[in-house]
C-alpha positions in Angstrom: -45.8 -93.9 160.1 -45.4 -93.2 163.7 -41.1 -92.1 162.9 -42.3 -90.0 160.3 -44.6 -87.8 162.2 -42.4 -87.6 165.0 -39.6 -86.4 162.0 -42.3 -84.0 160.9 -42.8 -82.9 164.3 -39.3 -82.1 165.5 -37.8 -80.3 162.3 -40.8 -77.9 162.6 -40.1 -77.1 166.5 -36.9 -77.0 165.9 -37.2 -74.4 163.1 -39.3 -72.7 165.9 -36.7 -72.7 168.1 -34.0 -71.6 165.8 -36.6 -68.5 165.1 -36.6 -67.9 168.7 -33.2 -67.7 169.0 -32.8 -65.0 166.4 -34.5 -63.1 168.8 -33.2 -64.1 172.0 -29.8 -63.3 170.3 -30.2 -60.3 168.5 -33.1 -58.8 169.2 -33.5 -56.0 171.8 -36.1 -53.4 172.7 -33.9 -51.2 174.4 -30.0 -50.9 175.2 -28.8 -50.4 178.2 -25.2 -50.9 177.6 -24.9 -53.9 179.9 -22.4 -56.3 177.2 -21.3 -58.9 179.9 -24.9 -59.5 181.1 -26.5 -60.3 177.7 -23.9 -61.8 176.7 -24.1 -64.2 179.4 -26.9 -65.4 178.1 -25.6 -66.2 174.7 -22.8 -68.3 175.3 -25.0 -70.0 178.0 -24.6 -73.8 177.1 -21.6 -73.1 174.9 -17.9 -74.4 175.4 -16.1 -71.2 174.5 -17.2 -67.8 174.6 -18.5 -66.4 171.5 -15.9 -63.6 170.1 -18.7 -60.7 169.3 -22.1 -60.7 168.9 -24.7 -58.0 167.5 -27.8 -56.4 169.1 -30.7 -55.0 167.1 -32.5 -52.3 168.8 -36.3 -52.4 168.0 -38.2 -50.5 169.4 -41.7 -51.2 167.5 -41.4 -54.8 166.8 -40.7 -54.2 163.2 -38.6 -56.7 162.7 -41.6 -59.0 163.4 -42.8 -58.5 159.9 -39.7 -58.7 157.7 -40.2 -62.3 156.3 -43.6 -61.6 156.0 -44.7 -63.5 152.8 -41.2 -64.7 152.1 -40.1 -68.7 151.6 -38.1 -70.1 153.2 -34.1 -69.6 153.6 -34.9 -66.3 151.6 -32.2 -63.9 151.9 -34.0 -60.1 152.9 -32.5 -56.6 153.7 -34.7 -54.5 155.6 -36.3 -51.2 154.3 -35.8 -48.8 157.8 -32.7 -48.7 159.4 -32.2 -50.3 163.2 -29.7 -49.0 165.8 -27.3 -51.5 165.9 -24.7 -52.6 169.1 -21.9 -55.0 168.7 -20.5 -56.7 171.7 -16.7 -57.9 171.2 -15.1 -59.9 173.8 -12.0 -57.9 175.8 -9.8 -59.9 176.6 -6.2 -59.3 175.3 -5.4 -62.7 174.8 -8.3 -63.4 172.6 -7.3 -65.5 169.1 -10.2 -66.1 167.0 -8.7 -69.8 166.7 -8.6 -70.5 170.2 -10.9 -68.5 172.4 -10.7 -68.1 176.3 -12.6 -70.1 178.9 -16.1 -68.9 179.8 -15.2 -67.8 183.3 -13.3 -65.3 181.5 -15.7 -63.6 179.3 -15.7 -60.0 179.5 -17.2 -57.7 176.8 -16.8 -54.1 175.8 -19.9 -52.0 173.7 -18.9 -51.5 169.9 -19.8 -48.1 168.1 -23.4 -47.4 167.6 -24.6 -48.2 164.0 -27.8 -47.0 162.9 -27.6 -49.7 159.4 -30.5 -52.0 157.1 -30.8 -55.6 159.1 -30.1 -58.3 156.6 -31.5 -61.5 158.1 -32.1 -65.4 156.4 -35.9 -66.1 156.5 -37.6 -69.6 157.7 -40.6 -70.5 157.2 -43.7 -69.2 159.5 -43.0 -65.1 158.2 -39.9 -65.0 161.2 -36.0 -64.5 160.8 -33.8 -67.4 161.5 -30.1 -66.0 161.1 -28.7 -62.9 160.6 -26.3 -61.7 158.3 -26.1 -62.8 154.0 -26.6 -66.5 153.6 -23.3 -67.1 153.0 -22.6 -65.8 156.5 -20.9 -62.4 155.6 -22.6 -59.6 158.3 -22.2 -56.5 156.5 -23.1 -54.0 158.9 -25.0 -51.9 156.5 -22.3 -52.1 153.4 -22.3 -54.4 150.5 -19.4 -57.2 150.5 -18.3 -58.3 147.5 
């Protein structure tokens, strides 16, 4: 009895955590154009660098509410549009198969998109990944 409430325990934090991740990944109140810092902070406890990575400006916290009522793994396209901000690694010898070391991360800002955030649900109303379920990011147009 004791394993299972322990189970029960850790796959709900750990859903919490993944939730706060969407945020600490994607989510920003501002930009101020600073790719290598916040990007730093992403591939923090990773092995390679992470290729690109995409900032959602918002500025009202509407994104708080986008799950709201939804289950879980729920695939949902928002209503409003959100600036957008990639940040895409520069380095010249960068292969998508074998990414540089860490210590030689160095990012440049993508174009401004101004597009609807599609985002994967999980449960307590909050975003857990962005992008389609499938994992197709379509940066405001529809893949087929």
């Amino acid at each position: 009895m004791k394993i299972q409430v322990i189970s029960v325990l850790l796959l709900l934090s750990a859903e919490h955590i993944f939730g706060l991740d969407f945020y600490q990944k994607h989510v920003v109140t501002k930009w101020d154009r600073d790719c290598d810092e916040k990007m730093k902070a992403i591939n923090k406890g990773l092995i390679k660098c992470k290729y690109k990575n995409t900032f959602i400006v918002d500025l009202n916290n509407l994104l708080g509410d986008i799950c709201k009522g939804q289950q879980d793994q729920v695939h949902v396209t928002s209503k409003q549009r959100f600036d957008t901000y990639d940040c895409v690694q520069d380095s010249d010898d960068f292969l998508p198969e074998d990414p540089v070391e860490k210590k030689d991360c160095t990012y440049r800002e993508g174009k401004k998109k101004s597009i609807k955030i599609d985002v994967v649900c999980g449960r307590y109303d909050k975003p857990v990944h962005y992008g389609k379920p499938d994992g197709r990011i379509t940066h405001g147009k529809k893949k087929k």
